[in-house]
C-alpha positions as CSV (number, residue, x, y, z in Angstrom):
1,X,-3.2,-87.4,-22.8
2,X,-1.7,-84.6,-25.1
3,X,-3.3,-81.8,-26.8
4,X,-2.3,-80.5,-30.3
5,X,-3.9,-77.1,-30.9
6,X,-5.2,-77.7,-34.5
7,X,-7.0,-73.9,-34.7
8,X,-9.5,-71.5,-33.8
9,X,-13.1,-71.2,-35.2
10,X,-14.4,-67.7,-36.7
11,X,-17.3,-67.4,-37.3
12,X,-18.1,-65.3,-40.3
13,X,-21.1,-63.8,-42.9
14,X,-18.6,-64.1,-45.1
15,X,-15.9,-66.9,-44.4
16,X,-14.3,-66.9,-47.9
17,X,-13.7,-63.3,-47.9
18,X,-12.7,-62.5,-44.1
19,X,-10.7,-65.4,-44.4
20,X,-8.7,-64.5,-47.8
21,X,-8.5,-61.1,-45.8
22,X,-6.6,-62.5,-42.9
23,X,-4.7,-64.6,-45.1
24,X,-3.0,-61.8,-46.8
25,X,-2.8,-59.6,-43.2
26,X,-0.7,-62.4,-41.2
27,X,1.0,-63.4,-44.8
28,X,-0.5,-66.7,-44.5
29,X,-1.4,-69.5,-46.7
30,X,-5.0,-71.3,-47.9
31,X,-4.9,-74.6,-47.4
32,X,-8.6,-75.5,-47.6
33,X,-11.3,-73.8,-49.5
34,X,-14.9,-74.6,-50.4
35,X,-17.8,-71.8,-51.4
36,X,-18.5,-71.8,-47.6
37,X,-15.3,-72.0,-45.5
38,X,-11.8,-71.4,-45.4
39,X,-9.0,-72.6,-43.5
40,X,-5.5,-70.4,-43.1
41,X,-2.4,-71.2,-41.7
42,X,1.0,-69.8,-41.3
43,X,2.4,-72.6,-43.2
44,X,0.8,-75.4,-45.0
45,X,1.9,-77.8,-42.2
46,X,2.0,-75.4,-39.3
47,X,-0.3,-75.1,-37.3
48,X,-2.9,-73.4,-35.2
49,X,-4.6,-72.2,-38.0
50,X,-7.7,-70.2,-38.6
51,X,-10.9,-72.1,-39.9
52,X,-14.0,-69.5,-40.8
53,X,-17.5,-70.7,-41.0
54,X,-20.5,-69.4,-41.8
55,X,-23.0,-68.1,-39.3
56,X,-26.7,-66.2,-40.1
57,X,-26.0,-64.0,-37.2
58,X,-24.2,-61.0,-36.8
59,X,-21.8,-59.8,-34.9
60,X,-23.1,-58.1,-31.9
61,X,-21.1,-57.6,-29.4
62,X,-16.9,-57.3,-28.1
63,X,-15.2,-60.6,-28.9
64,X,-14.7,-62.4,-26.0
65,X,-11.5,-63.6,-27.4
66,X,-9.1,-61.6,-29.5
67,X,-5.4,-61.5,-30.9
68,X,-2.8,-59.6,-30.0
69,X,0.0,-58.7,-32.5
70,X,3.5,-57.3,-31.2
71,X,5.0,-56.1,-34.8
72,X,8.9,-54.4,-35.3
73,X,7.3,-51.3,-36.3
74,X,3.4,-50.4,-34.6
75,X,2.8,-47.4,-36.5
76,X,3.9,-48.7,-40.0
77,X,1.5,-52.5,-39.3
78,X,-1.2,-50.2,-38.5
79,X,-1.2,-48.5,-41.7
80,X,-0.4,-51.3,-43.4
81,X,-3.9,-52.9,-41.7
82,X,-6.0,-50.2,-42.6
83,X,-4.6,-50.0,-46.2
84,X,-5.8,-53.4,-46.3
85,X,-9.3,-52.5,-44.6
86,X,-9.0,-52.9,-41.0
87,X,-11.0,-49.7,-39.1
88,X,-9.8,-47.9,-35.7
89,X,-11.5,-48.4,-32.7
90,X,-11.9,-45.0,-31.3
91,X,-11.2,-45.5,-27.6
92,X,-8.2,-44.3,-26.2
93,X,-6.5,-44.5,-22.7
94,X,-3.7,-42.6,-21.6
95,X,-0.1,-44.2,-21.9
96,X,-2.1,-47.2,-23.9
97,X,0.9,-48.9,-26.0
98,X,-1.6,-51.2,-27.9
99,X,-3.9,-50.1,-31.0
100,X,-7.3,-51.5,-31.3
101,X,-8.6,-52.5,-34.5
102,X,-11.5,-54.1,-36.4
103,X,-11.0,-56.5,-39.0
104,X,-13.7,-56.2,-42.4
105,X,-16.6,-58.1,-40.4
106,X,-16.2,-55.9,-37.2
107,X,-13.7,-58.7,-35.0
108,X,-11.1,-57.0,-32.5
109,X,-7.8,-57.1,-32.5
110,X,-4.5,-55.3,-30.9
111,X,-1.7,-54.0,-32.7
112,X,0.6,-53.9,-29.8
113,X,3.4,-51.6,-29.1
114,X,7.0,-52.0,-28.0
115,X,7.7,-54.3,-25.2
116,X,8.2,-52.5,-21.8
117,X,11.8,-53.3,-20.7
């Protein structure tokens, strides 16, 4: 038996607009769209891709599943995230080489920074 991972589930108050949002962060494409959901991938036949749904509940708590990002430059993705509307988490450790941010419904995610040799 073989598994294809086809994409992970958000959900979202607002799928259409979290979903356009991560679309243009990750420079990904729409491939599905209704008033209610929205599916991204990297490439119209690439997958995993990201399908967001609407929930009446919000968020209330750390995601207990999050994406990490290793880009060529940490410092110029983060302010290109938070141009776009991503928000700082606060917390800090000492020699921490990832950045922690929240996306425009409040969902974590790491910026990371250089691979150690």
């Amino acid at each position: 038996m073989a598994l294809e991972w086809e994409q992970i589930i958000v959900d979202s108050a607002d799928p259409v607009a979290l979903g356009r949002w991560w679309a243009e962060a990750l420079g990904w494409v729409v491939v599905d769209e209704s008033e209610e959901i929205i599916e991204i991938r990297p490439e119209p036949d690439r997958m995993p891709g990201l399908l967001f749904v609407p929930v009446p509940e919000g968020k209330t708590s750390k995601n207990r599943l999050h994406p990490d990002f290793r880009p060529d430059d940490q410092a110029a993705e983060v302010a290109r995230l938070l141009s776009l509307g991503a928000r700082r988490v606060d917390t800090v450790q000492d020699g921490q080489r990832w950045v922690t941010l929240l996306d425009p419904e409040g969902n974590e995610f790491c910026v990371l920074g250089e691979r150690k040799s």
